[in-house]
N, C-alpha and C positions, 0 to 999 in steps of 0.2 A: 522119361525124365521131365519134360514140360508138365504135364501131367500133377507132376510129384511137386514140382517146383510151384506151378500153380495153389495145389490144396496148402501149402506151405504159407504163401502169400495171404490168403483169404482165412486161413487160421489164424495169420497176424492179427490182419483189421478185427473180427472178430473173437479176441484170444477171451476179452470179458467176457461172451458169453456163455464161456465155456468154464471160464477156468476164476475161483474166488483167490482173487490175490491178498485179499484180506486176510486170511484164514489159510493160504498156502497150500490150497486143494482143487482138486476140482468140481464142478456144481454136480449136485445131482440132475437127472435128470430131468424132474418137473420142474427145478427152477430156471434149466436150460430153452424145456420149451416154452416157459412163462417168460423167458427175455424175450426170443425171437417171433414170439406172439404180439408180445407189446413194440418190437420193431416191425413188423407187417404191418401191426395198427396205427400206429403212428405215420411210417412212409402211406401206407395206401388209404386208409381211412381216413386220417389229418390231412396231409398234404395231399393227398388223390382229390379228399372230397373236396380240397378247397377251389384246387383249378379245376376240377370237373365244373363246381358252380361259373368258376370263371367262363370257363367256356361257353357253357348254356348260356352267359348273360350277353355273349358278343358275338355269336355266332349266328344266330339268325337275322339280329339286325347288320350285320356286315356282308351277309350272302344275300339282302334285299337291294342293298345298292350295288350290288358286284362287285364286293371287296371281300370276295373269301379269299385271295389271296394276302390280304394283310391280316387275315384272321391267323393261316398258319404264320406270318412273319413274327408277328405279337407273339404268341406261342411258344415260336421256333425260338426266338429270340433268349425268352425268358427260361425255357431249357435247356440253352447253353449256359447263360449267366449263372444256372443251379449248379447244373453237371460238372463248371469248370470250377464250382466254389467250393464244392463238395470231393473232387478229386486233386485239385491242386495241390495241398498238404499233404494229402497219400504219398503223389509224385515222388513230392521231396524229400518224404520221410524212406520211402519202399525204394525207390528208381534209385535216386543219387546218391543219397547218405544213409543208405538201410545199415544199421548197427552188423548184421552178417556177412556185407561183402568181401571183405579178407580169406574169410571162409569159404564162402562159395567158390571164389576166385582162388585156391588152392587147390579145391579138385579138380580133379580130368572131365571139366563139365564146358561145351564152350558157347564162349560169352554170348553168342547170338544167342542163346536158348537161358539163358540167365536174361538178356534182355527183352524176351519174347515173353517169360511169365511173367516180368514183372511191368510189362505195357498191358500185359492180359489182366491182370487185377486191377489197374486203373481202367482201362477199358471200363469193363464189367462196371465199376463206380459210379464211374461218369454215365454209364448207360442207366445205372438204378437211380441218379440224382436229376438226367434231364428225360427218361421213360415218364418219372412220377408224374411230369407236364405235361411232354406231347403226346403218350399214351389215351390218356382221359380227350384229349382235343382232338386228336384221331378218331375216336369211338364218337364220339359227339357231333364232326361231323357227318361220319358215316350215317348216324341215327336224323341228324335232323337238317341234312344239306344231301349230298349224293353220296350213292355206295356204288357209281358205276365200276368199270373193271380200269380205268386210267385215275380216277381216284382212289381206290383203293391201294394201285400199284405205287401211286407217287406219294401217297402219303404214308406208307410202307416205308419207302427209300426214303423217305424224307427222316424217319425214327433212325432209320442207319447212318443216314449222311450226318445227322446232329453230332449221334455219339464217336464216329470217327472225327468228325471235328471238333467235340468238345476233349480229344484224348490230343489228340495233336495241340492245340491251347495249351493244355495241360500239359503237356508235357516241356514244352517252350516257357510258360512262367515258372514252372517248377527247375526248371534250369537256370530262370534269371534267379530264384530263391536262393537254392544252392550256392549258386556263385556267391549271391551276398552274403550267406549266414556264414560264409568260410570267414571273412573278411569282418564280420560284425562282433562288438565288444560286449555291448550289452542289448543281447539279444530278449530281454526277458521286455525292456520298454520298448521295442517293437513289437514285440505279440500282445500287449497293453493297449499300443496305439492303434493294431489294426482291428484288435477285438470292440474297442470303442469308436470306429469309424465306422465298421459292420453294423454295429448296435443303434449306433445313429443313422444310418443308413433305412435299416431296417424297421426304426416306428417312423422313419420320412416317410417312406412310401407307404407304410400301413396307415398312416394319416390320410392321406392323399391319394390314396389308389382310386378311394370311390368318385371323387371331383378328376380324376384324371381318365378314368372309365366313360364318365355319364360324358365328358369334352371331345373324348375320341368320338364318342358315337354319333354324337350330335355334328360333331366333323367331320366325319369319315374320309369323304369325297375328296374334300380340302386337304388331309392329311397325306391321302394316300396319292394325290398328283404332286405334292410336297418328292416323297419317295421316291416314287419312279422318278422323276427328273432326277433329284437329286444325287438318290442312292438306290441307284440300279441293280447292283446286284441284291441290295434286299429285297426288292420285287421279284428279280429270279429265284431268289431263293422260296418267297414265297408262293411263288408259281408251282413250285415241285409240289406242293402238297394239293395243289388242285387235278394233278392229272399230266402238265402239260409238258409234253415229251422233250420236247427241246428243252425247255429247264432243267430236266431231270438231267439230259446229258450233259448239258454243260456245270451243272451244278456241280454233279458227280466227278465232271473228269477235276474240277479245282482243288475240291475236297481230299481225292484222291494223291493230286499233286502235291498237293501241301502235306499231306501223309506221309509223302516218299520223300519229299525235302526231310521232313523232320525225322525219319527212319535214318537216313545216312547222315545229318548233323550229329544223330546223338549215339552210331555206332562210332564218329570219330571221337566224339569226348566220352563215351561212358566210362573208358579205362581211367582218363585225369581225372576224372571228378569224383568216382568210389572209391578213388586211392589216396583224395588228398586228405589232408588234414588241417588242412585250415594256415592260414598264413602265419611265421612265428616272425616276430618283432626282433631284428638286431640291436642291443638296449649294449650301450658303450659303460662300463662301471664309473662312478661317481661319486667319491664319499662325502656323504651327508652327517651333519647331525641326526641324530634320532630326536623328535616330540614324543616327551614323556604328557601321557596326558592321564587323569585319573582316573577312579574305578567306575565312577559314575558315568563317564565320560565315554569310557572304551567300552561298557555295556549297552548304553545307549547306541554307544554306534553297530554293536554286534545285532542290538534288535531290530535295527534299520536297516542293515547288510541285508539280512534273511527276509526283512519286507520287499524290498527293493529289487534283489532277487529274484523271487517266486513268482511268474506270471497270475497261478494261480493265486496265489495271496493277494498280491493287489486287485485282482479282478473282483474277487469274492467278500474280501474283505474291508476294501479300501476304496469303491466307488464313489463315498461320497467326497474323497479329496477332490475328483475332478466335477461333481458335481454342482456343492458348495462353491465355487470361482464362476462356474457356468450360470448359476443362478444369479448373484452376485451382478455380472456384467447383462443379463436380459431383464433386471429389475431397475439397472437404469437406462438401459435402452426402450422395454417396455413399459415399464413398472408404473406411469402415469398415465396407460391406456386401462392395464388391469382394474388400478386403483379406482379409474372411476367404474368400468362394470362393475365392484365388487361393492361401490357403495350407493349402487343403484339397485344393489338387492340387498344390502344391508344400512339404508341411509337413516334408518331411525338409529341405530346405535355407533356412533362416532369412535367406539373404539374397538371395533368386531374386526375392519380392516386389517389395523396392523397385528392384532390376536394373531388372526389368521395366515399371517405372513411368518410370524415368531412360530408358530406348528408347523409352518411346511418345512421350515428353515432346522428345526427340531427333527422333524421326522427324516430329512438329509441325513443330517449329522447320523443319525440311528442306523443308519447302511453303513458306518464302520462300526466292526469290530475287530479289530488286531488282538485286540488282549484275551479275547474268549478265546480261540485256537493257541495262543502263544506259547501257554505249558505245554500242549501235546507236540507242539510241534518239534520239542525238545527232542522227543524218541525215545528210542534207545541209546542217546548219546547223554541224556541226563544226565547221568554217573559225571558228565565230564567237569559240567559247569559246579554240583554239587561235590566234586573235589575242589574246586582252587579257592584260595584263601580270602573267601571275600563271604560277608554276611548273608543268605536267601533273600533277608529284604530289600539289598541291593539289585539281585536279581530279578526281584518283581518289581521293585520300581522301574527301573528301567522299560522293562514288558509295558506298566502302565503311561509310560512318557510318551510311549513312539506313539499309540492312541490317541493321548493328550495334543499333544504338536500339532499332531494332522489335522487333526480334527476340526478344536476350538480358533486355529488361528483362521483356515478358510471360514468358520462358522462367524467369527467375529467381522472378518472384513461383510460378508453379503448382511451382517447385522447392520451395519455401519448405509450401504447402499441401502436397505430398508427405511430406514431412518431421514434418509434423504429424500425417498420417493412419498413417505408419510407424512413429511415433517414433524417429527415427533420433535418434545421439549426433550433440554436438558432430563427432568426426573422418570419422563418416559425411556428415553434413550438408557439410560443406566439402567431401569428395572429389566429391559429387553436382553441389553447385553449380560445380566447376572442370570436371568432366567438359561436363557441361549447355553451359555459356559457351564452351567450349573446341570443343564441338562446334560453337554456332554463328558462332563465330570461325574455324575450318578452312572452313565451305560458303561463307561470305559472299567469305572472300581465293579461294577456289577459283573460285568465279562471277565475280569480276573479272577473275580471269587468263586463264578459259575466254572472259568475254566480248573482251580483249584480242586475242589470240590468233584467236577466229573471229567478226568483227566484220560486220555486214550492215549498212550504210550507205545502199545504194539502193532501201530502199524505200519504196512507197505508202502503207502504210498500216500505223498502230503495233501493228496484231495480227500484223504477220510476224515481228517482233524477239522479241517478247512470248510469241508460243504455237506459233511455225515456226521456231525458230531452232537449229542443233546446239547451241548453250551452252547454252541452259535446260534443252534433253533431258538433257545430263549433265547439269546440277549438280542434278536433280529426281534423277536416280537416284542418284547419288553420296549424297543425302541418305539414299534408301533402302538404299543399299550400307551405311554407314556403322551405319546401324540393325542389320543383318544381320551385321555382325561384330563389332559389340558383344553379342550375341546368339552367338554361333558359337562364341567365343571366350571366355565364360561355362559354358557348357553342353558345348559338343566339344573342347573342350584345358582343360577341366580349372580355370577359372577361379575356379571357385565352391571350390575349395579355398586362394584368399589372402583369402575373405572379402569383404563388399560393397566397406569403407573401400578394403583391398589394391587389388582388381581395377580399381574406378573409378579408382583411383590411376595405378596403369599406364596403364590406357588413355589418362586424359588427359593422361598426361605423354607418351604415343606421340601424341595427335594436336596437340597444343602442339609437339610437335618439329616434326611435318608441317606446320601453319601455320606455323612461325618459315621453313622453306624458302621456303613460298612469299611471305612476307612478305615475304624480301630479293629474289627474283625481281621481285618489285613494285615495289621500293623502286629497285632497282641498274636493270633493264632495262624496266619500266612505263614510264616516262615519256619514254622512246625510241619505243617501239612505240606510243605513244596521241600522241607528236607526229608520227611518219610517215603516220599513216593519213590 
């Protein structure tokens, strides 16, 4: 039955590669192994090859001053932080609140063996997410530090002790998850918040990894009597993977401990917490008036509803709302350090500067598109909105406001911060802010009409509209297009000879032309094409 319950589990996590939910079948066989080829390639080749180089670059200078024990610490470290990152979400999805447990928990199946495969699939995770680390730094040192028989052994148990301890982690914040997703309202801006925390997370330290490498090494010494005094057991820890016994036991018997803590916590709450359903609100009746509010009104707010929503939606589609504020507030905190490198490599032409500031500010804004996926994302519920008594161009307006809003208002305020950092005049400030608007007034009608035009209705599931769909490919590059020849057209035909005010002038009177086109296309034949489909 474990067994059963296991391949059950691990058919989950990987159901896409088996199974086209697009299309409501299952793959054929070559494009089964073409997935699972490009996931070997990626976990082993990508990620292998990149800490394998990790490795190589700090392992012989750490074994020269006799800090190969902070070699495996460094290592160990960063293959739990993977393993716990990478199985954390499973936990909670598989462990606490698997959509099957009513089920399971109906048959004559008992629970200790319901909760054995499903620590055994996290397990297994956490072992594939912190192996892809310590794996390569095991081989690496065997290869170019010692392969005696207590090295070997402890850096063995060292791969075991991770993964038992990175399931144990996991399994512990996967319970603090639970707990709170019972309890939480709008769960979609926490997976928003935490996806952009990771993300900044994630280029912090790819910035800085190499000035934080080359400091380690040149510290070593310094760093690692830091450790040991400080934080002892990361020296034991890292001791385990040099060979030495006594670490190894006491490492083992903690790890172990902590294992059995976390085995009988969560044999007493596994039954609350697969059973519950989340907290419901006692609400006392209260009668209200009702807000009658208009058609414009309550559409816009239905296209807000379903941004708002959608983690996917806002991630994919709606970056640059967080972006545009972020820029905004590091243009006047930095924006008078930039300004002078930028015009000490542009200091013959006095208005290349702020150009260059209005494109980056442009090419923001061009990381939304709400309105390119907006048709598809209708579905198969189309029929519903294309029944009630309200005109399709209503409909599409609305689609193109929630675009509008987000957009142009963060877009105008860091316009506004720009202007401040530049000093720009009165006639420059306006030609920026119409450019700016005008830009993202041309992408927003262009993602409507793209979305009109190539519309995908039959799908499963709202990441195919949202991140596979031909409209969003264009209107994402079309944003980048647009960046590219306002840039092109500056610099290679001579632009910078009508001056900032001039140039921006033109332009956004050339792409105010090109949205008024598409505007009437919208306007005249839109609401043809969005009632046929």
């Amino acid at each position: 039955m474990l067994k059963v319950l296991l391949k059950k589990q691990l058919g989950e996590i990987f159901r896409s590669y088996f199974y086209d939910a697009k299309k409501n079948r299952a793959r054929s066989k070559a494009a089964t192994a073409a997935y699972i080829v490009l996931f070997v390639g990626l976990m082993v080749g990508v990620l292998g090859g990149m800490f394998t180089y990790l490795s190589l670059a700090i392992c012989r200078p750490l074994m020269a001053v006799g800090m190969d024990w902070l070699y495996f610490a460094l290592l160990g470290g960063l293959s739990v932080l993977l393993g716990v990152f990478g199985s954390v979400f499973n936990t909670f999805s598989s462990l606490y609140l698997a959509k099957d447990n009513d089920l399971l928990l109906s048959m004559p199946i008992p629970v200790p063996v319901i909760m054995a495969s499903r620590l055994l699939s996290v397990y297994l995770m956490g072992l594939m997410y912190s192996g892809v680390i310590l794996l390569p730094a095991v081989i690496v040192y065997w290869i170019v530090g010692s392969a005696s028989v207590g090295a070997i052994v402890g850096s063995l148990l060292l791969l075991v002790l991770v993964s038992i301890f990175v399931l144990t982690l996991s399994c512990a914040l996967g319970w603090v998850v639970a707990k709170v997703s019972l309890k939480l309202k709008n769960k979609s801006f926490i997976t928003v918040l935490i996806s952009l925390v990771f993300l900044g997370g994630y280029y912090f330290f790819y910035f800085k990894a190499q000035s934080m490498i080359t400091d380690l090494l040149a510290n070593a010494a310094e760093y690692g009597a830091k450790i040991k005094g400080a934080a002892y057991p990361v020296y034991l820890f890292g001791r385990v993977g040099t060979g030495d016994w006594l670490a190894m036991l006491a490492v083992a018997a903690v790890v172990l401990a902590l294992f059995g803590l976390m085995w009988a916590l969560i044999s007493r709450s596994f039954l609350r917490i697969a059973t519950s359903t989340g907290r419901t609100a006692r609400r006392v009746y209260r009668e209200r008036a009702a807000k009658c509010r208009g058609t414009g009104a309550a559409l816009l707010a239905r296209e807000m509803g379903r941004f708002v929503s959608s983690p996917n939606y806002m991630l994919n589609c709606g970056l640059g709302v967080v972006l545009l504020p972020v820029c905004a507030a590091l243009l006047l905190w930095k924006g008078g350090v930039l300004v002078q490198t930028l015009n000490a490599v542009f200091g013959e032409r006095a208005s290349t500067v702020p150009l260059l500031l209005c494109a980056a500010v442009c090419m923001i804004a061009g990381m939304n598109d709400m309105a390119a996926p907006s048709v598809s994302l209708e579905g198969k519920s189309l029929w519903l909105v294309q029944s009630l008594p309200i005109r399709p161009w209503q409909v599409l307006r609305a689609k193109l406001a929630v675009q509008l809003l987000l957009t142009e208002i963060p877009a105008l305020l860091c316009v506004l911060c720009l202007a401040a950092v530049c000093s720009l005049s009165p006639a420059e400030l306006l030609t920026a802010v119409l450019l700016v608007l005008s830009c993202g007034l041309l992408l927003a009608l262009l993602g409507l009409v793209l979305g009109l035009k190539m519309p995908n209705l039959a799908w499963t599931s709202e990441i195919t509209p949202i991140k596979q769909s031909g409209c969003v490919l264009i209107a994402l590059f079309a944003g980048m297009l647009y960046t590219v020849l306002l840039c092109v057209g500056f610099f290679a035909l001579s632009g910078w000879k009508l001056g900032f005010a001039g140039y921006t002038a033109v332009f956004a009177a050339a792409t105010l032309a090109v949205s008024a086109g598409l505007y009437l296309w919208l306007r005249k034949r839109g609401p043809a094409v969005f009632a046929a489909l």
